[in-house]
C-alpha positions in Angstrom: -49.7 34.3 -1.3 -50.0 34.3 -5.1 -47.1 33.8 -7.7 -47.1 36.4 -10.1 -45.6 35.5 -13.4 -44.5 38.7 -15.3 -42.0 37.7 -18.3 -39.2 35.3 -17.3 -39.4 36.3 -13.6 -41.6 35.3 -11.1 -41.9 37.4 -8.4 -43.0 36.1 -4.9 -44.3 39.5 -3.7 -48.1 39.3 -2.8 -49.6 41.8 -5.1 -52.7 44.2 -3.6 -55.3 41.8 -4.1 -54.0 39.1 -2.0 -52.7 41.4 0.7 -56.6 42.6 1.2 -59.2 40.9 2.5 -62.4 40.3 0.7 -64.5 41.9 0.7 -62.9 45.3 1.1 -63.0 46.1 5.3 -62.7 42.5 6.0 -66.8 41.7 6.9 -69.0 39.4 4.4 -71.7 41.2 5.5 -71.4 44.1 2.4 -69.9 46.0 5.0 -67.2 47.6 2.7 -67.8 51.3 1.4 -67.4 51.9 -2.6 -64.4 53.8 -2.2 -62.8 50.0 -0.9 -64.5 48.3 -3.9 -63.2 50.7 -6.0 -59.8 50.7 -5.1 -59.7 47.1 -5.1 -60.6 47.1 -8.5 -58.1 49.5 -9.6 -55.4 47.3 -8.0 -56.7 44.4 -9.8 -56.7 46.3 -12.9 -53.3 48.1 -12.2 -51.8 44.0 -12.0 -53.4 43.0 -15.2 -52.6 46.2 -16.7 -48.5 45.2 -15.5 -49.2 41.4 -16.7 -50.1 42.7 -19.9 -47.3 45.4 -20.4 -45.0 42.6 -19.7 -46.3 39.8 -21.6 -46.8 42.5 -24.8 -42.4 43.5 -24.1 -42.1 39.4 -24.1 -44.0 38.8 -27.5 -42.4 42.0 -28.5 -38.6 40.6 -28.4 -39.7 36.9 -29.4 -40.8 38.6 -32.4 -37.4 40.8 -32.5 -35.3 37.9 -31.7 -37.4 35.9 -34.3 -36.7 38.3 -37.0 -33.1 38.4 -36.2 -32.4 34.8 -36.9 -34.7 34.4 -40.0 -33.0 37.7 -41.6 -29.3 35.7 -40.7 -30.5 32.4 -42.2 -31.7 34.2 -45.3 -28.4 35.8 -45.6 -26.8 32.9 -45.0 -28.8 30.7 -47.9 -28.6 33.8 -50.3 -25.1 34.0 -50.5 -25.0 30.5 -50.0 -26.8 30.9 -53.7 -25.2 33.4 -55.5 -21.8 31.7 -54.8 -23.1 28.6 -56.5 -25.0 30.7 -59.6 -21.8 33.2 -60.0 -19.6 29.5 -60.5 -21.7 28.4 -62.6 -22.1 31.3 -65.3 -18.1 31.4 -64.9 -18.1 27.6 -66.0 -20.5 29.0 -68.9 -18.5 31.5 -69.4 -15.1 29.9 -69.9 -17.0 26.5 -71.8 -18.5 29.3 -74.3 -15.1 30.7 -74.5 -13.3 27.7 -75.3 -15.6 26.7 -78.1 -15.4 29.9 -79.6 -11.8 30.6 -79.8 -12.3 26.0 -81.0 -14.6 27.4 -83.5 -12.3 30.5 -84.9 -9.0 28.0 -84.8 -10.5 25.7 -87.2 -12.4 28.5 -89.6 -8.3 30.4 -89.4 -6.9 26.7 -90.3 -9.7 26.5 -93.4 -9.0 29.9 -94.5 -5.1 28.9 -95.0 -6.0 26.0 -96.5 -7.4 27.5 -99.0 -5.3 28.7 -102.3 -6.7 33.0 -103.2 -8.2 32.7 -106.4 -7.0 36.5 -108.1 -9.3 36.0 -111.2 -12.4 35.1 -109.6 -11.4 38.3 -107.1 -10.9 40.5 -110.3 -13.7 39.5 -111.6 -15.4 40.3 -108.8 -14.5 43.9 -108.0 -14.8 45.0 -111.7 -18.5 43.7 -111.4 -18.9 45.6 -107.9 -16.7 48.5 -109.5 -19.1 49.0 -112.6 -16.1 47.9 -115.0 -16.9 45.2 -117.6 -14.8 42.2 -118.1 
């Protein structure tokens, strides 16, 4: 009796072939009519056909189950990512933010510093005014 492996299970049913004898009609001496030969064949082909089937529905959900855990693990490494890159532009962010509003405190503190100089603004606007001095 032959073990027939079909996916995960193994089935200890004897499949056509080794419930016939060989040759077909159970001589050696070519005693067997076609039609015997011919069946024989078709059960032999009708087992391979079913070892195939199952071994193709096998690969098939491998390649499913496969697929499954590679999609998770990308999802898991590109959020994984974008956390880290979305924490980093908001350090950016808030550094280029503190160095601007640095950079406009000390150009207000300049600007009060200074003392307006009236004539020199005068002088100016009658030049950009077309008056002459």
């Amino acid at each position: 009796m032959a073990v027939i492996a079909r996916g995960k299970k193994e089935l200890d049913r004897p499949s056509a072939a080794d419930t016939e004898p060989w040759p077909p009609g159970g001589d050696t001496g070519g005693g067997g009519s076609d039609q015997d030969v011919l069946r024989h064949l078709l059960d032999v082909e009708a087992d391979a056909q079913s070892l195939v089937d199952d071994a193709q529905a096998e690969a098939d959900r491998r390649l499913a189950e496969t697929e499954r855990r590679n999609r998770a693990r990308y999802e898991e490494q590109y959020a994984r990512e974008a956390a880290l890159l979305d924490s980093l532009y908001e350090a950016g962010l808030k550094a280029v933010r503190e160095e601007y509003a640095r950079t406009l405190g000390e150009y207000r503190l300049d600007l009060e510093k200074r003392e307006p100089d009236y004539a020199e603004f005068c002088r100016l606007l009658d030049g950009f005014l077309g008056k002459d001095s």
